[in-house]
N, C-alpha and C positions, 0 to 999 in steps of 0.2 A: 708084382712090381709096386712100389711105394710109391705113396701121392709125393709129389716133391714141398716143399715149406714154403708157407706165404707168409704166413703172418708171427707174430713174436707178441706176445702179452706181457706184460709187467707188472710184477709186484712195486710201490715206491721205497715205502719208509722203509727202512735199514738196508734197503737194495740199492737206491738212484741217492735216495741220500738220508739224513737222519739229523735228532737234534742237536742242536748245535753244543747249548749247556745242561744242567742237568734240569729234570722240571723244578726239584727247588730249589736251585740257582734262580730261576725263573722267575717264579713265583716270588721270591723274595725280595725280587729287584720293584716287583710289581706293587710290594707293602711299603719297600723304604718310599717308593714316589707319594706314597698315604702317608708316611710318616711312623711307617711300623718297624720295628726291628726284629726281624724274628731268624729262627737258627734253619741256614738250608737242611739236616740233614732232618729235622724236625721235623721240615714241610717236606721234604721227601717220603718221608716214610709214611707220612698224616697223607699224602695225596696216594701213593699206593693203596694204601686200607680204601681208600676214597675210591679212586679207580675200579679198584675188585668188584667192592660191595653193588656198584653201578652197572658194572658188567654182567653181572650175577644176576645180580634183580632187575637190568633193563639189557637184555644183545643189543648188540648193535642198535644204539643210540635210542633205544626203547621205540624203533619203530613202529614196530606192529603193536605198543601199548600206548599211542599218542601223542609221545614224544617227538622228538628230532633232534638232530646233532648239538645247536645250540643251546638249547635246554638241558641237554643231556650234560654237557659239558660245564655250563651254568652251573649245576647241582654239585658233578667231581669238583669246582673250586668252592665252593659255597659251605662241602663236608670238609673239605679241606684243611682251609682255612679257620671254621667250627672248632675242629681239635687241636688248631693252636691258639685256640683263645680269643680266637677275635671274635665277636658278636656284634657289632653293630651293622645292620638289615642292608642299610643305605653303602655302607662302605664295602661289606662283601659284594653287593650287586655293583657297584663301581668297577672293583676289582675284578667278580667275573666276566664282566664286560669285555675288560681291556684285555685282559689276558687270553679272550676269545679270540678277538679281532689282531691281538701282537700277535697271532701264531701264524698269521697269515703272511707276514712277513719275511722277506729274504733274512733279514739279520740273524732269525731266528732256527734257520735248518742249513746242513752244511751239505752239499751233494760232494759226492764221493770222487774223486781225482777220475777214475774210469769210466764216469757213466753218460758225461759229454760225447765223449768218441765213441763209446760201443751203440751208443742211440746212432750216431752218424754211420756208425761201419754198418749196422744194421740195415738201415738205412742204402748204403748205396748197393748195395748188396741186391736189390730191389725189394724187401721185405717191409710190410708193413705192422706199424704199432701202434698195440693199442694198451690200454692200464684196465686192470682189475685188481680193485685195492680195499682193504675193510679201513675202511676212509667216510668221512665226514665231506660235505656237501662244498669245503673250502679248499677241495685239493687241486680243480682247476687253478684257482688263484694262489695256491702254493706256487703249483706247476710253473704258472707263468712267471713270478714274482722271481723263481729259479734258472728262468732261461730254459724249461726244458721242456714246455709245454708245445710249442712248434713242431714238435718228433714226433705229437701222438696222432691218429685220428680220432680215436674215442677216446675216455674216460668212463670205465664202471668203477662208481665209489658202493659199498653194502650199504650205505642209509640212503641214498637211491634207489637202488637195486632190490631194496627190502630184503633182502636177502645177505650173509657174509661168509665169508672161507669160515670153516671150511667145509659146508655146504655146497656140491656140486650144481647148485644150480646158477650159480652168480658164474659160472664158466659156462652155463647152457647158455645165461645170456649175450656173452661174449661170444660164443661161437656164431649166433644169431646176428652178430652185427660183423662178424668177418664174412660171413656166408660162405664160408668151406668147411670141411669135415674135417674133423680133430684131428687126422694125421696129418694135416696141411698146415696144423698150430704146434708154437712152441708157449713153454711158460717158465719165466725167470723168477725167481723168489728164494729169499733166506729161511722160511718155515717150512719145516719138513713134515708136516702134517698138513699145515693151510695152505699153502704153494706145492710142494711136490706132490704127496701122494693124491688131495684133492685133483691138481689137474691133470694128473696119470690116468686117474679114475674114471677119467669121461675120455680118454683116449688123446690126451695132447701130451705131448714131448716134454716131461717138467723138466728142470734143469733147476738144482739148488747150489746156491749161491752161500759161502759157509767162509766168508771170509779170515776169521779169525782158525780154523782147522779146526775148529771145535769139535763139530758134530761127527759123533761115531757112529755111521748107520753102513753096514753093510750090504743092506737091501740097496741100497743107492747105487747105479753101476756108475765103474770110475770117469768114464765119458759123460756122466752127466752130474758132474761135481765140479764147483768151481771155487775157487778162493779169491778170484778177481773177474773182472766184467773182461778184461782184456783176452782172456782165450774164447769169449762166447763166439764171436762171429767165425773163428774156424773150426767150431764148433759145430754150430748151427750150416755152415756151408757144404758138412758130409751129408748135414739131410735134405739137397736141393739138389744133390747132383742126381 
């Protein structure tokens, strides 16, 4: 006989919601307030090379090398910015500043038309939620800034956690704070490596989220494929009965 389902975990970004413009849309808005003119696709692709290089040579947010999210962050706009020419010390650190601190803002992530209601249906449903996210130490104050931080009990972010997907241990800590056994959890997430197969792998219920059809994984069973948030909760209710 199967435990019946208590809890539901959450993936956020590109699950609950995502960003709004592009990052060098972003970025760019953030040089003309300097008085820079510079070309989004420029700073898009100059902040990718940025991003990589950082993630490579610092995981998640170079925790365990003495970093932290903000610093970490600091540095991706600082290269950035670097390889489109701007040098002046005083006005990148201005710039990585604000662009730290804009990210925290509503204006700046879009939550997804489904992800209100399916936290609610979850929700009454009697099931409890919680996030495990490879996230930065701001995603409370995303959360709330977005109206949807109410839904959760927890938050594991990996520059907390010291730990990120897709490392099963940032779900051992999560299981730790629902205090039931992994058959009694579900997990929501659009990666099919750091959301699914990571939280199969310790025994919870992943359920990947593939909204555009994209992803061709046949290992996935079709009951635990979704294209929208709106089938999850009669989803998740075959596994409570």
């Amino acid at each position: 006989m199967r435990a019946p389902l208590r809890w539901v975990l959450w993936d956020v970004k590109d699950t609950l919601l995502k960003v709004r413009a592009s990052v060098g849309e972003q970025y760019c808005k953030e040089a003309e307030r300097m008085g820079l003119s510079l070309s989004p696709a420029e700073v898009q692709a100059a902040f990718g090379q940025s991003y990589r290089h950082m993630s490579s040579r610092y995981p998640n947010y170079g925790t365990s090398q003495g970093l932290d999210g903000r610093s970490w962050w600091m540095e991706v706009v600082h290269n950035t910015f670097s390889q489109c020419r701007v040098q002046d010390p005083a006005l990148l650190n201005t710039m990585a500043q604000n662009l730290y601190h804009n990210f925290c803002n509503a204006d700046n992530w879009e939550v997804y038309p489904d992800s209100e209601k399916a936290l609610q249906s979850c929700s009454s449903l009697g099931l409890k939620l919680g996030v495990v996210s490879n996230f930065d130490r701001r995603l409370e104050e995303i959360l709330r800034a977005c109206g949807l931080l109410s839904h959760f009990t927890f938050l594991i972010t990996s520059e907390e956690a010291g730990v990120a997907k897709p490392n099963p241990a940032i779900f051992d800590q999560a299981l730790q704070k629902c205090g039931v056994s992994a058959d009694c959890v579900a997990h929501i997430g659009d990666h099919y490596v750091k959301d699914y197969l990571t939280s199969c792998s310790v025994g919870i219920h992943g359920f990947l989220l593939d909204r555009h059809n994209e992803q061709n994984r046949p290992d996935v069973p079709k009951e635990h494929r979704l294209t929208s948030l709106e089938d999850l909760p009669s989803r998740l209710q075959q596994h409570m009965d």
